[in-house]
C-alpha positions as CSV (number, residue, x, y, z in Angstrom):
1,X,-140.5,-166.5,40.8
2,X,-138.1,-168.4,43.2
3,X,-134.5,-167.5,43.8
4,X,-132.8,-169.9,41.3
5,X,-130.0,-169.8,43.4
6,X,-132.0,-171.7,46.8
7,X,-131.2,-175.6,47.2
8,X,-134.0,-177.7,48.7
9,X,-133.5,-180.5,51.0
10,X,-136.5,-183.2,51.5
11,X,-136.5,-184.9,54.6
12,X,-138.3,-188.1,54.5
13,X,-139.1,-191.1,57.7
14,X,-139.7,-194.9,57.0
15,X,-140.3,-198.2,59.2
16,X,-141.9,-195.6,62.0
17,X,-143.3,-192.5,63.2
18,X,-141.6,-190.1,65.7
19,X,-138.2,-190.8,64.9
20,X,-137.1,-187.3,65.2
21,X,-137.9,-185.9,61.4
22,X,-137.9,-182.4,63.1
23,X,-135.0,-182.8,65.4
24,X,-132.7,-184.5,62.4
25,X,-134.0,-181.2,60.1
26,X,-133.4,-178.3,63.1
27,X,-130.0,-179.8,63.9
28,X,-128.7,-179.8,60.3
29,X,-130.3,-176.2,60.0
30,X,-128.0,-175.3,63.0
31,X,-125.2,-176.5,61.3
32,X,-125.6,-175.0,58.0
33,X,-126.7,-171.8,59.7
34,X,-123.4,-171.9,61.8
35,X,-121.8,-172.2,58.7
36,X,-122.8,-168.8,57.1
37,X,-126.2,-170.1,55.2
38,X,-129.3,-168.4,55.3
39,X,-131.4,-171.1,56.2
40,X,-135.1,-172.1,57.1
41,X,-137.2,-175.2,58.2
42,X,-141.1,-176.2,56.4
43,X,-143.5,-179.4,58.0
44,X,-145.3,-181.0,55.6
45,X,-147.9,-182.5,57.2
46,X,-150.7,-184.9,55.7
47,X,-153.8,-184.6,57.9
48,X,-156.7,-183.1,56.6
49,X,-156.8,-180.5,59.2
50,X,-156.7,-176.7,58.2
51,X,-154.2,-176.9,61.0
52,X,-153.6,-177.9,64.6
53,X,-155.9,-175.2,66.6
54,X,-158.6,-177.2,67.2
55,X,-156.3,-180.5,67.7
56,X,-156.9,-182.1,71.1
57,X,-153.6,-181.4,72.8
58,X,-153.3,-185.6,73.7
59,X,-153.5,-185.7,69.9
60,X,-151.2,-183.8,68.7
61,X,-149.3,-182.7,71.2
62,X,-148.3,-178.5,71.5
63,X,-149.9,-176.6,68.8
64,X,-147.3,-173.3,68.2
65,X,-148.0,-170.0,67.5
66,X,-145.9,-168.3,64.8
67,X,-145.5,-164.6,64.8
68,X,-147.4,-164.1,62.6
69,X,-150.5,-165.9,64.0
70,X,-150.5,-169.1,62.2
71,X,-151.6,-172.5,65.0
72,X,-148.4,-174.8,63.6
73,X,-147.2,-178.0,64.3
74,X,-144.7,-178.1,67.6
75,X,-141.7,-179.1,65.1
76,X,-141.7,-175.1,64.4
77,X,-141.2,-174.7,67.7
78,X,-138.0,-177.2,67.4
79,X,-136.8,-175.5,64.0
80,X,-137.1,-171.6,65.8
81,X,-135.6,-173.1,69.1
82,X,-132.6,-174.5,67.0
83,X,-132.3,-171.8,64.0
84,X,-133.4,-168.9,66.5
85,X,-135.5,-167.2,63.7
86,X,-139.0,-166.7,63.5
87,X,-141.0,-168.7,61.1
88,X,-144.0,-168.1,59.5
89,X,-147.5,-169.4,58.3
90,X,-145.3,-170.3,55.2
91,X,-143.7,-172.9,57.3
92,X,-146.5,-175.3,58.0
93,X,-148.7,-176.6,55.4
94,X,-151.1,-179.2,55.7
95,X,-153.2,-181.5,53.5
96,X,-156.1,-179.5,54.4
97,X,-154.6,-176.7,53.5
98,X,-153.6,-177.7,49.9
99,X,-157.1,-179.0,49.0
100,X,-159.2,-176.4,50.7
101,X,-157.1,-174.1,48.6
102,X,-157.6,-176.2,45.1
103,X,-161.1,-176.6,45.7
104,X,-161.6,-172.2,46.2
105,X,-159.8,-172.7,43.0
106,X,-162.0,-174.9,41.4
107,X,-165.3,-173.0,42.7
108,X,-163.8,-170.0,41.0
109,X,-163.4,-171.2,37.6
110,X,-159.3,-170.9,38.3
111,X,-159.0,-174.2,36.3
112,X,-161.3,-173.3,32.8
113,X,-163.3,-176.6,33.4
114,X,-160.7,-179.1,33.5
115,X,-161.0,-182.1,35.5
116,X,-159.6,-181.4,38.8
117,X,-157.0,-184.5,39.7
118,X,-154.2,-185.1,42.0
119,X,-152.1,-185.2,39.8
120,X,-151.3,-182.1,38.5
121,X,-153.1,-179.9,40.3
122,X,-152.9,-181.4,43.8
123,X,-149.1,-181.9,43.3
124,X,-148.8,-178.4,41.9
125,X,-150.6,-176.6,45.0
126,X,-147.6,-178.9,47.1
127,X,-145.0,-177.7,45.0
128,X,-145.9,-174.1,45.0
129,X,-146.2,-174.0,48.7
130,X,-142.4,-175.5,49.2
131,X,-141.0,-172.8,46.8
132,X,-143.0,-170.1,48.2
133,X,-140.0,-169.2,50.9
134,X,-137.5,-169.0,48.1
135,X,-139.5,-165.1,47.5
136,X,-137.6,-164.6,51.3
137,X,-133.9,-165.3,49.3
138,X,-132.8,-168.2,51.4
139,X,-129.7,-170.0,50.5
140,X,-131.2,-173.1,51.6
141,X,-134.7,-174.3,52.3
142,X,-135.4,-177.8,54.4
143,X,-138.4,-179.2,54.0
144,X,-139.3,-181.9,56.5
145,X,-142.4,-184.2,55.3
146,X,-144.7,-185.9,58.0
147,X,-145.9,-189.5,58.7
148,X,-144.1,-192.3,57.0
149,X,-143.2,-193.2,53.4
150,X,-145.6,-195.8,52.4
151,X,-148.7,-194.1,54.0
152,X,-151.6,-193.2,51.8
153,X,-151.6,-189.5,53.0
154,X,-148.1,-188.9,52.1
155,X,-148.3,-190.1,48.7
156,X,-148.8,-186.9,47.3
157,X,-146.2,-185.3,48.8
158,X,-143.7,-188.0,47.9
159,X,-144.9,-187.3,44.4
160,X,-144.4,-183.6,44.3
161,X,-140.9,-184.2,45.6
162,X,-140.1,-186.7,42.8
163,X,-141.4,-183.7,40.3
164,X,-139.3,-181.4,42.2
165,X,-136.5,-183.4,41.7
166,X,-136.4,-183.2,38.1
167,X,-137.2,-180.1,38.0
168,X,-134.5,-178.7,39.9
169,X,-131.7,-180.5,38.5
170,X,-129.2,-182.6,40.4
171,X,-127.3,-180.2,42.2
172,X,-130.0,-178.1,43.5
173,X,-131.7,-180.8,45.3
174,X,-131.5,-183.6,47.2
175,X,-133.5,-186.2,50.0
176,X,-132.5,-187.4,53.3
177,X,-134.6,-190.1,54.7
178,X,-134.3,-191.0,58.1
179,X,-134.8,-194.6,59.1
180,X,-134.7,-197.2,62.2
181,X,-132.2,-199.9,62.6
182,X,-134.5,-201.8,65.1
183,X,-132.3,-204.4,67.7
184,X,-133.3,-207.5,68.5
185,X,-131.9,-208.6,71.9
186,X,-132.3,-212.1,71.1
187,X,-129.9,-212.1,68.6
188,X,-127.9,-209.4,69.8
189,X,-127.5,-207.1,66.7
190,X,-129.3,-204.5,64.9
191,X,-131.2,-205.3,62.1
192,X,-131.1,-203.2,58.2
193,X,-133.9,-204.8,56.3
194,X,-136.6,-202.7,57.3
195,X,-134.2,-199.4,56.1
196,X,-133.7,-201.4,53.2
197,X,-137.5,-202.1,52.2
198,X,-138.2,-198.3,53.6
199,X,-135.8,-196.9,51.1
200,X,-137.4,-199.2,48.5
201,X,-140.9,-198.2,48.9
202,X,-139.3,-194.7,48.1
203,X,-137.4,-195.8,45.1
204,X,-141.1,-197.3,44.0
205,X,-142.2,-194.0,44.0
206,X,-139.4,-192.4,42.2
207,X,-137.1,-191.1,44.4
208,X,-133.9,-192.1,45.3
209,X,-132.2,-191.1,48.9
210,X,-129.2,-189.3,48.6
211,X,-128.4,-189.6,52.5
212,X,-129.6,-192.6,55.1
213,X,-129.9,-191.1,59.1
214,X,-130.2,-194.3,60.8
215,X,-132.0,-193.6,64.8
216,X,-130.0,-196.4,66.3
217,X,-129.9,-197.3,70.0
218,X,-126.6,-199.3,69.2
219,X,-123.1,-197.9,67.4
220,X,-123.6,-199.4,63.3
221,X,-120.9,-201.8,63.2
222,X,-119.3,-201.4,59.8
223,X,-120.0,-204.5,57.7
224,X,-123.6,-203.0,58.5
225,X,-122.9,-199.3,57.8
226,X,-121.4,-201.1,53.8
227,X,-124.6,-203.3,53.8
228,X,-126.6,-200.1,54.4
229,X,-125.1,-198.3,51.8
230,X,-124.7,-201.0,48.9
231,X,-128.6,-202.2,49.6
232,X,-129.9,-198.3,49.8
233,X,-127.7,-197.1,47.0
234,X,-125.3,-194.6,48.8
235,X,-122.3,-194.0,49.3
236,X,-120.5,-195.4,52.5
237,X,-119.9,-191.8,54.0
238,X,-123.4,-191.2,53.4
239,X,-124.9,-193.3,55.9
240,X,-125.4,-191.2,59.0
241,X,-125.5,-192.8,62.6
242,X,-128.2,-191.0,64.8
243,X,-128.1,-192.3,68.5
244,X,-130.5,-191.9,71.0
245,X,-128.6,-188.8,72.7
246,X,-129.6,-187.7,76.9
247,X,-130.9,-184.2,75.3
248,X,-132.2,-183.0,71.7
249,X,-129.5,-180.2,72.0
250,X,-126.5,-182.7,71.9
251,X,-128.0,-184.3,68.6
252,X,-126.5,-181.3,66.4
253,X,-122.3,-182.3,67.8
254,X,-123.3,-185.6,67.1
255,X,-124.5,-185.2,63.7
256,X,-121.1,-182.7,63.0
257,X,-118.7,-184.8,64.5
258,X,-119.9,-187.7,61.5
259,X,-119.6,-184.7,58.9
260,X,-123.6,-184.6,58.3
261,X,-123.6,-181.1,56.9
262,X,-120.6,-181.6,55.0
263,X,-122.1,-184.8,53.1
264,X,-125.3,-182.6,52.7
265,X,-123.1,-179.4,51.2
266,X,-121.3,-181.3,48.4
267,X,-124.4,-183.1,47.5
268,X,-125.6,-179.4,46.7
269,X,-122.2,-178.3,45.3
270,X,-121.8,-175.9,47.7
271,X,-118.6,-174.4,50.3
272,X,-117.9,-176.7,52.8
273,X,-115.0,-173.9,53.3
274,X,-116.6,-172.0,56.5
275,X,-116.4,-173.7,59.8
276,X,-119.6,-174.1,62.0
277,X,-119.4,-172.1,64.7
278,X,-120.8,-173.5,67.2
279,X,-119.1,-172.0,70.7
280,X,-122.1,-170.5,71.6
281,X,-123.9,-173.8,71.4
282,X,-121.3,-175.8,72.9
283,X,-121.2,-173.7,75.8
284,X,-125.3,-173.9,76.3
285,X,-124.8,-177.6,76.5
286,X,-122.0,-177.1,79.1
287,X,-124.0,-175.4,81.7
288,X,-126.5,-177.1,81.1
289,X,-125.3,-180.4,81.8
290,X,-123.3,-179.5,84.7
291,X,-125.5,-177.0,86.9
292,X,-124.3,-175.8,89.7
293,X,-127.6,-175.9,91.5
294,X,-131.8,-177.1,90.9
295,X,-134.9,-176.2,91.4
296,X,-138.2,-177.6,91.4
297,X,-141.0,-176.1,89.5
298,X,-144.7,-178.0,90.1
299,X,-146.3,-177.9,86.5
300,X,-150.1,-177.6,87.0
301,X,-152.0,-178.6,83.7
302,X,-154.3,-180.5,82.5
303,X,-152.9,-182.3,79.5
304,X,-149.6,-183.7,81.9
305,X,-150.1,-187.1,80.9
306,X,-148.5,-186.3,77.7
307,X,-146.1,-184.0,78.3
308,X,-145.5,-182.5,74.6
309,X,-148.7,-180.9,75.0
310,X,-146.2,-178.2,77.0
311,X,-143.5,-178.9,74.6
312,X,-142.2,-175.0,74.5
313,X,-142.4,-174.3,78.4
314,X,-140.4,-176.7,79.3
315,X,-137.4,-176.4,76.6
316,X,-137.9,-172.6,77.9
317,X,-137.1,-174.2,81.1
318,X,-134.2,-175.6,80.0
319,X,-133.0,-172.4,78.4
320,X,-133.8,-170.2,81.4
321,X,-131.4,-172.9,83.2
322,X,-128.5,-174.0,81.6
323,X,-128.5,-169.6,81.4
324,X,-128.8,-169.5,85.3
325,X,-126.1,-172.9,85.6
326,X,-129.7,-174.5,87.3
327,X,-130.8,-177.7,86.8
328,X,-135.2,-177.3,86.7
329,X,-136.8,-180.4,87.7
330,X,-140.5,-180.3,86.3
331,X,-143.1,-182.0,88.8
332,X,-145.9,-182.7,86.8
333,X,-149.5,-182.5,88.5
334,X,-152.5,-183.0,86.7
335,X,-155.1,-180.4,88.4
336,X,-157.8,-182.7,88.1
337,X,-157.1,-184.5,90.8
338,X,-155.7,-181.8,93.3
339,X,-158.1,-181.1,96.1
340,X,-158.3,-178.7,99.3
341,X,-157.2,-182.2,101.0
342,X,-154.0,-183.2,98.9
343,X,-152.7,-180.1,98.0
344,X,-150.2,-178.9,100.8
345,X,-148.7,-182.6,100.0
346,X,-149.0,-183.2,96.1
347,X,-146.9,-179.9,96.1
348,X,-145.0,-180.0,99.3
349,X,-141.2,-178.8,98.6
350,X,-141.5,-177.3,95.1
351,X,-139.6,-174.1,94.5
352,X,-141.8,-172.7,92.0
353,X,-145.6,-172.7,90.6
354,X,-146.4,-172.6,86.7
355,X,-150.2,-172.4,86.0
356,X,-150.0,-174.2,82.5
357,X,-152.1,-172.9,80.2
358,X,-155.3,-174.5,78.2
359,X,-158.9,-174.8,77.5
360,X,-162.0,-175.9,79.1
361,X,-163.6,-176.3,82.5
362,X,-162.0,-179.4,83.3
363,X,-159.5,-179.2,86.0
364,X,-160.1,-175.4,86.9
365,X,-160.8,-176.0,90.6
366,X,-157.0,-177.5,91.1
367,X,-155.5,-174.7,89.1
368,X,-157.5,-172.5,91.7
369,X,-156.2,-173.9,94.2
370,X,-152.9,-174.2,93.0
371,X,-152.7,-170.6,92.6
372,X,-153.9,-170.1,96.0
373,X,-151.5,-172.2,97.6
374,X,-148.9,-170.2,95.5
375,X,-150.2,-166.9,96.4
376,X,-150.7,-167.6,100.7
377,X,-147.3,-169.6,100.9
378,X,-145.3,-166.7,98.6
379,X,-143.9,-169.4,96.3
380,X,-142.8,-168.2,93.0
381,X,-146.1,-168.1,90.8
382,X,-146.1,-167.6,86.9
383,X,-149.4,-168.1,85.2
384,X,-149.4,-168.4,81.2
385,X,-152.5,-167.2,78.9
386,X,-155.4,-169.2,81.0
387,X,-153.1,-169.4,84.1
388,X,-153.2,-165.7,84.6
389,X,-156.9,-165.8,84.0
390,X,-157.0,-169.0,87.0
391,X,-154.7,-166.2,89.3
392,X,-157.3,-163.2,88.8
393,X,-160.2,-165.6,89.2
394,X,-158.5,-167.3,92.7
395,X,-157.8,-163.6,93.9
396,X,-161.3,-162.6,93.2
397,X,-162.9,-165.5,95.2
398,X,-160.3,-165.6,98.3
399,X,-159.4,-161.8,98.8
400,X,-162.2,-159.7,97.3
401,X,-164.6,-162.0,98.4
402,X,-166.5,-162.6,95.8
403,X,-167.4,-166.8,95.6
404,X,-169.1,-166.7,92.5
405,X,-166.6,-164.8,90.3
406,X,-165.7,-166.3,87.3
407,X,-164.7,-166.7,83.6
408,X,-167.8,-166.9,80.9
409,X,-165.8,-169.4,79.8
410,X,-166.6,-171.3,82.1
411,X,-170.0,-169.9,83.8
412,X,-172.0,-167.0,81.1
413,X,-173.8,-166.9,84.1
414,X,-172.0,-165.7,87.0
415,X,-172.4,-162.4,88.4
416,X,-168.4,-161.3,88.6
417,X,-167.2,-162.2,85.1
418,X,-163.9,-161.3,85.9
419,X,-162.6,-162.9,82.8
420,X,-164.8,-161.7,80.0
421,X,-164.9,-162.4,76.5
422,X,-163.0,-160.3,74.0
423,X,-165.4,-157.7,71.9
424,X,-164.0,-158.8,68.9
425,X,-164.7,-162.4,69.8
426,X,-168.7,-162.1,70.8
427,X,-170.0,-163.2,66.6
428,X,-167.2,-165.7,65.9
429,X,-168.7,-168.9,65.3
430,X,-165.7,-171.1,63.8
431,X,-163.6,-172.5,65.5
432,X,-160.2,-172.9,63.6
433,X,-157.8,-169.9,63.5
434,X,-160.3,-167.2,65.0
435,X,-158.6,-166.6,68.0
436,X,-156.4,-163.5,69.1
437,X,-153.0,-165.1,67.8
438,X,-149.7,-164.3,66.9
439,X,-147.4,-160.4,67.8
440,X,-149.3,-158.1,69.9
441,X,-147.6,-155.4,71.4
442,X,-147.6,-154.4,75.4
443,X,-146.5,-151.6,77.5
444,X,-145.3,-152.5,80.9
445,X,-145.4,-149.9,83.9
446,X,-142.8,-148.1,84.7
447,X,-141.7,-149.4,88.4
448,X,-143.5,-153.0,87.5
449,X,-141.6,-156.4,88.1
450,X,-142.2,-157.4,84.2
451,X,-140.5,-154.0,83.4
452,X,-137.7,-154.5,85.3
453,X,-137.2,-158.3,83.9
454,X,-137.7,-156.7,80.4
455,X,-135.5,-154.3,80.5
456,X,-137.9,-152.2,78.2
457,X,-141.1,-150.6,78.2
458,X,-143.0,-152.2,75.3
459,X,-142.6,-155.7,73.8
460,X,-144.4,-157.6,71.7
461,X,-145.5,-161.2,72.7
462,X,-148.1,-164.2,71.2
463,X,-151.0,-164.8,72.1
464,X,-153.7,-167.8,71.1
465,X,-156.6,-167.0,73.7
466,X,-160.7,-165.1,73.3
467,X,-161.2,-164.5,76.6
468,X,-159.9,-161.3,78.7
469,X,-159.3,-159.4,81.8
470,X,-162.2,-157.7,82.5
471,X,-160.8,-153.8,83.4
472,X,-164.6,-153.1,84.8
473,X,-163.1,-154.7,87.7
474,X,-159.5,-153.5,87.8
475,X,-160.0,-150.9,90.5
476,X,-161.1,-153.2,93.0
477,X,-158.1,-155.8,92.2
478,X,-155.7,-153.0,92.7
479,X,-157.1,-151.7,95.6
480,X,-156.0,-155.1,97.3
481,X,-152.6,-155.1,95.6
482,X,-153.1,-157.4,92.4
483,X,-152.1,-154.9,89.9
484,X,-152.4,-154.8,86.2
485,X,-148.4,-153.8,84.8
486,X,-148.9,-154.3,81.0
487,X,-151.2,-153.2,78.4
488,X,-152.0,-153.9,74.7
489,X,-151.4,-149.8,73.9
490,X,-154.4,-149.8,71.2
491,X,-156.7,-152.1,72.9
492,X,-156.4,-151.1,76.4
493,X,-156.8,-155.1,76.8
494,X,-154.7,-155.9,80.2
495,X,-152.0,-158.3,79.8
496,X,-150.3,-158.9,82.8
497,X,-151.0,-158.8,86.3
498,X,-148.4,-159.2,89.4
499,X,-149.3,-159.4,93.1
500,X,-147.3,-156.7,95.3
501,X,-145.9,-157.8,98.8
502,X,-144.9,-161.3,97.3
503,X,-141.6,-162.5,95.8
504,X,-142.5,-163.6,92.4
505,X,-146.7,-163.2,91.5
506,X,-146.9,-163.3,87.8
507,X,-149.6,-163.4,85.3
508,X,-149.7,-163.2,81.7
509,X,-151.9,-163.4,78.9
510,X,-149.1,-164.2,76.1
511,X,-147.2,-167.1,76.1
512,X,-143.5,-165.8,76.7
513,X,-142.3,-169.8,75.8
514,X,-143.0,-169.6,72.3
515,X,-140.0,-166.5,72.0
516,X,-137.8,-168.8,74.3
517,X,-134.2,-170.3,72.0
518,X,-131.2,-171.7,73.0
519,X,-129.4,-168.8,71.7
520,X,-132.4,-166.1,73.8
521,X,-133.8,-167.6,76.5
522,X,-136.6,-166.0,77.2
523,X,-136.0,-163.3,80.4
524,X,-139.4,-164.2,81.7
525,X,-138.4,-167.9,82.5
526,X,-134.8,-166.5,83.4
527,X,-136.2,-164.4,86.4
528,X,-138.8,-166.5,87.4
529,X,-136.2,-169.8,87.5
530,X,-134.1,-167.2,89.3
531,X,-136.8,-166.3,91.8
532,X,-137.5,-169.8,92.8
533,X,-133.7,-170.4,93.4
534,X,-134.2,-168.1,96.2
């Protein structure tokens, strides 16, 4: 049974997508968490999908890893950046997810031969999934849903909320919707009505909006902010301006300084007695928008054309930076088109290499050469997940000589399979949530770089990858100096690599971003900003 003492707060959108649901919801979890509460973030969202994994990354953008080894929407990443907890598999639920599990239901005989409907039993799988985190005694629990109000998929959701509602009395509950006041340049003001039919097609299903965020690229003159509030049925106070801010970070201050969390605390009748404190936070934003220095860092991917799809590396960035007082410019180069010819100019004058990481033969040969051109030139080089295996593969051809080697990922052929399959891997057929994901533990070398950086011997990182270093090869890579410095201590499985003789030669199998918050940068990004500052 859930803690009857958690409150529940609904975050809604209307008039359009990507207004910042997750950014609105992290920011207020920030402020209620620097305010003493025990908070935690849920997505909603409505696709059908089990889950992102198998997402094309120009899609949907970053697909995150939770500790626990669930493929979430990137808005977990925003809510662990913010809140600097881990979330869980708890945190994301889909529309896939709550019918594939009413229809095991179903097959079972769960229901005694009733009619399966949407309503109840659809609404009742949604409802039991948002109060599953009250078992984890949270004061609070925000629960941001996707897509828009007035979409078919959402319906459902909306629904369950209405339910909710009622069920959990006034003062345990409540709904923020978050809403654009479009400006018209022609007429030179903004315009309320679609808020106001937005916040009507909620009414229409039953729910009322106890707090209006309006995104705004323009200050709400007043007579608007009264129009908003007598139209949308809230108070005055209770319309919240959201303006486009320079950085997601300053969005939390901005929200405070209108008294967000306060409105939201005596909606649920709770202490608005403890200060936020938010030093720590003020004095990330500080550094980081007044650096007393920059770097350059080449991003070499594949999915650069929409830059979400490396959502976590480069807010890790800007951790590792504003820690360092560094500003870290990202040039972004799309490996498919980097050649033996354009290479010493595409990344002529960068500080730094990151080998993004990914899927899929497509662009491999300009990640090779990237890493080459990292490797000859001794520019800082860090390699994530596939970008380590791209470093081990580039070593193989250029210094051990061997032209052919390869990953089976990309050739089952070739006769060096220096990135091999994992055992475990060799029967999987589907596709969704199959890989090696979440925590998995790795012991560095004493008198390695990565140990050194760590500060520690063994750490525990995620992963979301099937194929490996092959160790049948690892004597000959160390015999020409690219060592391996961290392994998985029950597997053997090697999980980092670094080159001796050059400054900064990293590879890793994990993905060191998804650990990265304001709060803990990650020390990985820390030293390897820190190298290419050098």
């Amino acid at each position: 049974m859930e803690n009857r003492h958690t409150k529940y707060i609904f975050v809604t959108g209307g008039v359009t997508s990507s207004l910042g649901k997750g950014i609105v919801s992290a920011s207020l979890g920030l402020l209620l968490k620097a305010r003493g509460f025990k908070v935690t973030i849920q997505k909603l969202d409505p696709y059908i999908n089990i889950d992102p994994g198998t997402l094309n990354p120009y899609e949907h953008g970053e697909c995150y890893v939770t500790q626990d080894g669930a493929e979430t929407d990137l808005d977990l990443g925003h809510y662990e950046r913010f809140l600097d907890a881990p979330t869980s598999r708890n945190n994301n639920v889909t529309t896939g997810k709550i019918y594939q599990t009413v229809i095991e239901k179903e097959r079972k005989g769960d229901f005694l031969g009733k009619t399966v409907q949407v309503i109840p039993h659809i609404t009742n799988e949604i409802k039991r999934r948002i109060k599953i985190l009250a078992k984890e005694d949270y004061d609070i629990i925000i629960t941001e849903i996707g897509g828009t109000v007035g979409d078919i998929e959402s319906l459902p959701y909306i629904e369950s909320v209405r339910q909710l509602l009622w069920e959990l009395g006034d003062d345990n509950a409540m709904v923020i919707h978050l809403t654009l006041l479009p400006y018209l340049s022609a007429s030179g003001e903004l315009k309320t009505k679609p808020s106001q039919h937005s916040v009507r097609q909620l009414m229409e299903s039953g729910v009322q909006a106890d707090v209006l965020v309006c995104r705004t690229e323009h200050k709400i003159p007043k007579d608007q902010r009264a129009k908003l509030a007598q139209f949308c049925n809230v108070p005055p106070e209770n319309v919240i301006e959201c303006m486009d801010a320079d950085t997601i970070y300053q969005v939390p201050l901005d929200l405070y300084a209108q008294k967000f969390d306060e409105v939201v605390l005596k909606a649920l009748k709770l202490t608005t007695e403890n200060k936020p404190q938010l030093d720590h936070w003020k004095s990330f934003l500080t550094k980081y928008k007044n650096p007393k220095k920059s770097v350059e860092i080449a991003l070499v991917g594949k999915y650069v054309s929409l830059q979400d799809s490396y959502k976590s590396i480069t807010e890790a960035f800007i951790h590792a930076g504003a820690e360092l007082e560094t500003e870290v410019k990202i040039r972004w180069v799309y490996s498919g088109e980097l050649t033996s010819e354009n290479i010493a100019e595409t990344l002529k004058g960068v500080d730094g290499i990151l080998i993004a990481p990914g899927f899929g033969d497509r662009g491999i040969d300009g990640k090779i050469l990237a890493a080459k051109f990292g490797r000859e030139n001794k520019i800082p080089t860090l390699g994530i997940c596939l970008g380590m295996q791209i470093m081990t593969i580039e070593f193989a051809r250029n210094v051990l000589g061997w032209e052919k080697a390869n990953s089976m990922e990309f050739d089952t052929a070739t006769p060096e399979p220096v990135i091999s399959l994992m055992a475990d891997q060799k029967n999987v057929v589907d596709k969704g949530g199959t890989m090696r994901l979440g925590s998995w533990s790795c012991e560095l070398k004493e008198g390695s770089k990565l140990r050194e950086i760590y500060g520690s011997e063994k750490i525990a990182e995620r992963h979301r990858h099937r194929y490996e270093f092959n160790s049948d090869f690892l004597e000959e890579f160390e015999a020409k100096g690219l060592k391996a410095s961290g392994y998985n201590p029950d597997t053997k499985l090697v999980e980092t690599i670094e080159l001796e003789g050059h400054p900064f030669c990293i590879g890793v199998q994990y993905h060191p971003e998804y650990k990265s918050t304001v709060e803990t940068p990650h020390p990985l990004f820390i030293a390897f900003v820190e190298a290419c500052s050098k």
